[in-house]
TORKOL-4160 file (C-alpha; in steps of 0.2 Angstrom, whole numbers, padded with zeros to 4 digits, m for minus):
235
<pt num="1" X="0237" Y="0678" Z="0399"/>
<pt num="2" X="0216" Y="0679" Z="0402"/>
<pt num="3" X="0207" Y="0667" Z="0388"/>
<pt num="4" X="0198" Y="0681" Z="0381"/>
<pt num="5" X="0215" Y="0689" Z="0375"/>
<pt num="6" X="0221" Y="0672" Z="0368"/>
<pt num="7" X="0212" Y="0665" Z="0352"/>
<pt num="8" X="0215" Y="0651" Z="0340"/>
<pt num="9" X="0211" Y="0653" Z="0324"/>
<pt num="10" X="0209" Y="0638" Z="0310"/>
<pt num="11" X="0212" Y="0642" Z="0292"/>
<pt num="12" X="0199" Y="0634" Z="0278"/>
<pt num="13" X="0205" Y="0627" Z="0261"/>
<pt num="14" X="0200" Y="0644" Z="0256"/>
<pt num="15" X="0211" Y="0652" Z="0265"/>
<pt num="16" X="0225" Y="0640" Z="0262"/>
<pt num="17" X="0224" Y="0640" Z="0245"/>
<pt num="18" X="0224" Y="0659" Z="0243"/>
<pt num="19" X="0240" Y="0658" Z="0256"/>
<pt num="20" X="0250" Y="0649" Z="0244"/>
<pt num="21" X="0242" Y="0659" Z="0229"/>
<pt num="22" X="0250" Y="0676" Z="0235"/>
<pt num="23" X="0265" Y="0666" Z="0240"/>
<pt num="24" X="0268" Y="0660" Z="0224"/>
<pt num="25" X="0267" Y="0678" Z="0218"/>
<pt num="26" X="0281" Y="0683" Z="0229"/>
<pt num="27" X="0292" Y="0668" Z="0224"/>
<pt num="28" X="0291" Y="0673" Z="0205"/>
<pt num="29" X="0299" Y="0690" Z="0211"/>
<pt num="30" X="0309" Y="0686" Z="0223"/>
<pt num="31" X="0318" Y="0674" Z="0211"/>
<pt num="32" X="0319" Y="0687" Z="0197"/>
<pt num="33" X="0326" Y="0697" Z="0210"/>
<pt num="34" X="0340" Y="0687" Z="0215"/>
<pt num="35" X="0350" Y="0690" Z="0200"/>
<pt num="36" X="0356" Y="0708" Z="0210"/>
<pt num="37" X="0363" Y="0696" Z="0223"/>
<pt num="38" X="0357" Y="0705" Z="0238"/>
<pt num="39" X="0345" Y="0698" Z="0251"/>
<pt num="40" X="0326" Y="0699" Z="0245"/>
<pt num="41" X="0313" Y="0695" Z="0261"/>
<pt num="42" X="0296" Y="0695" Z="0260"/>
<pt num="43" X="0286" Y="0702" Z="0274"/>
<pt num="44" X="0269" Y="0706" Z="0286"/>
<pt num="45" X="0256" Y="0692" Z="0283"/>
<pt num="46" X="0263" Y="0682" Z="0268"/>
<pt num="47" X="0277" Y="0677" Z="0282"/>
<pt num="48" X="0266" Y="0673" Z="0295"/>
<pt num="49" X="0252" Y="0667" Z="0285"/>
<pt num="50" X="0238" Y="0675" Z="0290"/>
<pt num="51" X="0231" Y="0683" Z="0274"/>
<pt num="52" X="0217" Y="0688" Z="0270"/>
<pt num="53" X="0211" Y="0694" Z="0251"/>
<pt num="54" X="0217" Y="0712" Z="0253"/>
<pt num="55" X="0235" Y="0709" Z="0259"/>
<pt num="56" X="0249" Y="0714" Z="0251"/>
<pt num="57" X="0263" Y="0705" Z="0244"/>
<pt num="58" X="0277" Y="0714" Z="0249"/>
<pt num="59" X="0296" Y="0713" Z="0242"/>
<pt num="60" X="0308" Y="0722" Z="0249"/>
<pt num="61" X="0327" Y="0722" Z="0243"/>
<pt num="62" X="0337" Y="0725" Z="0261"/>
<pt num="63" X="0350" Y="0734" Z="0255"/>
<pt num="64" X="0351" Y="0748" Z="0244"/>
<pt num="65" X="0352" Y="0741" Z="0225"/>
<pt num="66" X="0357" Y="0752" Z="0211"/>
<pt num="67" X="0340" Y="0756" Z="0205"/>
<pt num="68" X="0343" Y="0756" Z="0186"/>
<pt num="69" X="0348" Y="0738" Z="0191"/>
<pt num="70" X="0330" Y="0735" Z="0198"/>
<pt num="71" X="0322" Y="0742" Z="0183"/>
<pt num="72" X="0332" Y="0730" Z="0170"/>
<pt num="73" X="0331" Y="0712" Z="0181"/>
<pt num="74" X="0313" Y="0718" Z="0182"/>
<pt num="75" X="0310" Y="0721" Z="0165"/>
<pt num="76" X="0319" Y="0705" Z="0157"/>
<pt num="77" X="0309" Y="0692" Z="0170"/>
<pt num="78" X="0293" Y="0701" Z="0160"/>
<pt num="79" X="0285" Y="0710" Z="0175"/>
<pt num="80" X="0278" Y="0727" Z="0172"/>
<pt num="81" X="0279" Y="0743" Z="0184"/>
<pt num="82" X="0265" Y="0752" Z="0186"/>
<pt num="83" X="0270" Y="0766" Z="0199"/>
<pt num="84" X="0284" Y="0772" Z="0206"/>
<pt num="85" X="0283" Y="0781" Z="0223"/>
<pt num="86" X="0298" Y="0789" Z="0232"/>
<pt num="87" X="0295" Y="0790" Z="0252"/>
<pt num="88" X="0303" Y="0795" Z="0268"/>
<pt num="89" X="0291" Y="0792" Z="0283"/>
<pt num="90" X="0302" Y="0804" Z="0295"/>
<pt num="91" X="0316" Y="0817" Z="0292"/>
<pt num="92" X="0327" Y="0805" Z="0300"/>
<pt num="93" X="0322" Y="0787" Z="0292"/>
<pt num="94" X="0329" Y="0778" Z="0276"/>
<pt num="95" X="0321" Y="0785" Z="0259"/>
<pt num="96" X="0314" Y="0772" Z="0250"/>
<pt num="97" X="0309" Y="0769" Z="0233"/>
<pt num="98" X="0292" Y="0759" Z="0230"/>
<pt num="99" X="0287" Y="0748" Z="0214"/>
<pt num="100" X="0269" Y="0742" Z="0209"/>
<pt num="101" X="0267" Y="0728" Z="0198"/>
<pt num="102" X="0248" Y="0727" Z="0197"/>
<pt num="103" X="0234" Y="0738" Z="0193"/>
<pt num="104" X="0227" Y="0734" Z="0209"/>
<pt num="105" X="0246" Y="0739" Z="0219"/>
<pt num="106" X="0246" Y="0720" Z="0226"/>
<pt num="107" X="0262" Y="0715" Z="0222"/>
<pt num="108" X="0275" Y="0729" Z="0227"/>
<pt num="109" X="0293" Y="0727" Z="0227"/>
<pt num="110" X="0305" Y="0741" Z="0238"/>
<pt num="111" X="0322" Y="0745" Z="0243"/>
<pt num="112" X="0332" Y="0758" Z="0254"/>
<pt num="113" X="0343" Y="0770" Z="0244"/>
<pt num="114" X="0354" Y="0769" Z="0258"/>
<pt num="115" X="0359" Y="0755" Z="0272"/>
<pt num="116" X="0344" Y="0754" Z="0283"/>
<pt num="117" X="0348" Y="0759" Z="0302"/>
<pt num="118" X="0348" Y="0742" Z="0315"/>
<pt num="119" X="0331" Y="0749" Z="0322"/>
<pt num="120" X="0322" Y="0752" Z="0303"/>
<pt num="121" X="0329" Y="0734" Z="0299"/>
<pt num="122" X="0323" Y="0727" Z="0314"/>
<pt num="123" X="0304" Y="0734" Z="0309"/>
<pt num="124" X="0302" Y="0720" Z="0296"/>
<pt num="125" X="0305" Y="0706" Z="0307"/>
<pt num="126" X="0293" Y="0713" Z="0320"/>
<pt num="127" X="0279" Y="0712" Z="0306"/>
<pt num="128" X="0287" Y="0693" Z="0302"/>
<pt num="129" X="0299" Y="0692" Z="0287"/>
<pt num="130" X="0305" Y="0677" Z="0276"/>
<pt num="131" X="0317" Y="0675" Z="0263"/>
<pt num="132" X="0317" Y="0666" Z="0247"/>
<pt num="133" X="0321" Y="0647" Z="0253"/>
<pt num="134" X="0307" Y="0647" Z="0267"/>
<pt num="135" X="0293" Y="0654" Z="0254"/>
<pt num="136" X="0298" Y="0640" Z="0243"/>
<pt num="137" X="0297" Y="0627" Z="0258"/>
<pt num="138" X="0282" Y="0634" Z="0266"/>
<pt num="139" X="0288" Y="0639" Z="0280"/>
<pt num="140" X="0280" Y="0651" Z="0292"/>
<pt num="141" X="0286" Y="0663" Z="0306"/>
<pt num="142" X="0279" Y="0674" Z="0322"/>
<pt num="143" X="0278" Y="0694" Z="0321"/>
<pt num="144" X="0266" Y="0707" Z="0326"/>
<pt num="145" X="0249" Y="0711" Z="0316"/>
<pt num="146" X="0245" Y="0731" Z="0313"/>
<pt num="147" X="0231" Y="0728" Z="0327"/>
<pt num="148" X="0245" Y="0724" Z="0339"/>
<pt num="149" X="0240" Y="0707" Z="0341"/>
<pt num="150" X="0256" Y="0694" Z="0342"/>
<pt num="151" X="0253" Y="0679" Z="0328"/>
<pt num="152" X="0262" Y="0663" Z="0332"/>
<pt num="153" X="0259" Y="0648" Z="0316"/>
<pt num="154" X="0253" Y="0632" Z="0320"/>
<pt num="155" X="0248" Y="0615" Z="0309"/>
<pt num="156" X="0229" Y="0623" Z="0308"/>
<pt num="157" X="0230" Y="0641" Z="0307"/>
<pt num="158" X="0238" Y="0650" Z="0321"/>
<pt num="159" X="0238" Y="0659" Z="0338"/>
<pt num="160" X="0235" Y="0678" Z="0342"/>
<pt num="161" X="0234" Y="0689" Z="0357"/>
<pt num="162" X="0238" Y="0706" Z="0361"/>
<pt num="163" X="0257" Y="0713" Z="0365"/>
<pt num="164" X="0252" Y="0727" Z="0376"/>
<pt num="165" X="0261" Y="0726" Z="0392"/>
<pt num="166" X="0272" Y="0710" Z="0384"/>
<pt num="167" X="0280" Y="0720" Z="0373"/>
<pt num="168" X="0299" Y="0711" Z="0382"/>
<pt num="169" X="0293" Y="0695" Z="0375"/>
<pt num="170" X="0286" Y="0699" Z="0358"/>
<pt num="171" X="0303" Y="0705" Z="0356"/>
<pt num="172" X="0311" Y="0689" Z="0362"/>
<pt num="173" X="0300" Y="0680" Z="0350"/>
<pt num="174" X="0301" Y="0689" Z="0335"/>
<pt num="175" X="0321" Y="0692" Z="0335"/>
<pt num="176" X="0323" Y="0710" Z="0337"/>
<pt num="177" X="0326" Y="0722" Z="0351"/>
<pt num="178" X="0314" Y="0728" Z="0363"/>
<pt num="179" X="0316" Y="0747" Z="0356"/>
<pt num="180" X="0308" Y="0741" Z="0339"/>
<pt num="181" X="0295" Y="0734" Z="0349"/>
<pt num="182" X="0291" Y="0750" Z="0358"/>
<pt num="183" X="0295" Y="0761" Z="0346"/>
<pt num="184" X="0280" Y="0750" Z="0333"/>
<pt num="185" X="0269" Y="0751" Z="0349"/>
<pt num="186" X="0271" Y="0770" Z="0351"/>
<pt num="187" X="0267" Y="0773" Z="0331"/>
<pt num="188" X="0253" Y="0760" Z="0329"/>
<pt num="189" X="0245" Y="0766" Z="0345"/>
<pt num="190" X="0244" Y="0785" Z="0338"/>
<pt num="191" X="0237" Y="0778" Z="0323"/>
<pt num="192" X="0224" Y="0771" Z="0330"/>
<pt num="193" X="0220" Y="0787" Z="0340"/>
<pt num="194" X="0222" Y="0800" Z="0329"/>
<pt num="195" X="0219" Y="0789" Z="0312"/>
<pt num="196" X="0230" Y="0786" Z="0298"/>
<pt num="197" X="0247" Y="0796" Z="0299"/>
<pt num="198" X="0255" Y="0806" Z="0284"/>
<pt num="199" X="0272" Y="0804" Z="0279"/>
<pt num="200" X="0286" Y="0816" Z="0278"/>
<pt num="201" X="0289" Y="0814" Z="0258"/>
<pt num="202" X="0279" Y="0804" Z="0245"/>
<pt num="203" X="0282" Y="0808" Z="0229"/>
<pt num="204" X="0275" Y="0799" Z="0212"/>
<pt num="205" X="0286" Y="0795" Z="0198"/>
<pt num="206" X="0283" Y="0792" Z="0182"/>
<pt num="207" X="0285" Y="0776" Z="0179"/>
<pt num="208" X="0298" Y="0779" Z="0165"/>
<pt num="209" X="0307" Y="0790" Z="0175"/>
<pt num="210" X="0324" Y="0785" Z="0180"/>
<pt num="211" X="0326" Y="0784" Z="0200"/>
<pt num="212" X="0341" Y="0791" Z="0200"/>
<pt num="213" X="0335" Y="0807" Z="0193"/>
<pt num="214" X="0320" Y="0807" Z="0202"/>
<pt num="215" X="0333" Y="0807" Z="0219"/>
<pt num="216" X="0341" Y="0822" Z="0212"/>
<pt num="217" X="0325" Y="0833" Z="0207"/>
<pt num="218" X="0319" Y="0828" Z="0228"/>
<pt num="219" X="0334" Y="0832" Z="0235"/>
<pt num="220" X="0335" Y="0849" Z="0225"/>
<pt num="221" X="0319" Y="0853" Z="0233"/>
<pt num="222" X="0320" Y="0846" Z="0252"/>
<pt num="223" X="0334" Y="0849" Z="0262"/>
<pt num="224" X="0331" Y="0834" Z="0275"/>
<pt num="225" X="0329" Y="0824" Z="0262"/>
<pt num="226" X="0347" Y="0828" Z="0254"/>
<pt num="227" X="0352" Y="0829" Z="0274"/>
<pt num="228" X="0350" Y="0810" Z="0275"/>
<pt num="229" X="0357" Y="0807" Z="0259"/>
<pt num="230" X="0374" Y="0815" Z="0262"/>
<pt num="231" X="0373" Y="0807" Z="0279"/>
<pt num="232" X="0373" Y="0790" Z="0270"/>
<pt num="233" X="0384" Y="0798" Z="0258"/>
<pt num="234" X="0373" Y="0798" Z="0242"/>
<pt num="235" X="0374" Y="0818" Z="0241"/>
């Protein structure tokens, strides 16, 4: 590995202190969650710790919840949804349904409406996931940044370098199979060329409307949507 490719980078009190800040946010959920008894992770850069004031705190309930479930633990730990956004990113991945719980979309619970495929699941992990119990304890994990840059946590900050042409041992560090890792190389390098990708089906809810109503009207109107829905048998 060439020194130019390998930096370390230190964190500030700043940057601590906003860490556990948006940590704390995803705790707050991820414990009003937990009353569906499903697995709740969070992922991207509140896992690894490399946040900066724009990142997201992403939920995401692993397995596919009833949503009307969602919507009433939501509601009685006093968190408020602002938007609801049903997606598919491919005719052939996992429709998903997406919560905002802030005017500023910072905060944003999801979940599968059906069983996630072993390389889909495998995508969080590559980004760094963690589940309740290591937020609360502070701990931290390695995964890959959306600029393709591997980030292992140390005692001041962490390490990052690039995974292009290690793409075997980025695998072997972050816990999933080297197809994830190529499969988030192929999509994040087209990205970068070609600029920010669409997705198959986005569709806003209103935020009163039932998800299981809203998955009807879709699959009324898009036949791979209703495709992958009798596939997981949901249609």
């Amino acid at each position: 590995m060439s020194r130019e490719d390998y930096v370390e980078v230190y964190y500030d009190e700043s940057r601590w202190r906003l860490l556990w800040e948006k940590r704390r946010k995803a705790a707050a959920v991820m414990q009003a969650l937990k009353a569906l008894g499903l697995p709740v992770i969070t992922h991207g850069s509140i896992a690894r710790g490399d946040v900066n004031e724009d990142s997201d705190v992403d939920i995401v309930i692993v397995e596919p919840p009833k949503p009307y479930m969602v919507d009433i633990v939501l509601e009685r730990a006093g968190f408020k949804v602002y938007k609801k956004v049903l997606i598919q990113a491919t005719p052939s991945y996992t429709p998903k349904v997406y919560y905002y719980l802030d005017h500023r979309e910072e905060v944003v619970v999801s979940y599968p409406l059906a069983k996630l495929r072993p390389r889909e699941r495998g995508f969080y992990k590559w980004g760094g996931e963690l589940g309740l119990e290591g937020v609360l304890r502070g701990a931290r994990v390695p995964g890959v940044d959306k600029r393709l840059k591997l980030i292992k946590p140390t005692e001041w900050g962490h390490i990052e370098y690039s995974i292009v042409g290690r793409e075997a041992e980025a695998a072997r560090i972050v816990g999933v199979d080297v197809d994830v890792a190529l499969e988030r190389l192929r999509v994040l390098t087209r990205r970068r060329e070609h600029g920010r990708t669409g997705v198959f089906i986005q569709v806003e809810l209103d935020p009163e409307e039932p998800v299981e109503e809203a998955i009807k009207r879709v699959a009324r109107e898009n036949k791979f949507f209703r495709k992958r829905l009798a596939e997981a048998g949901l249609y």
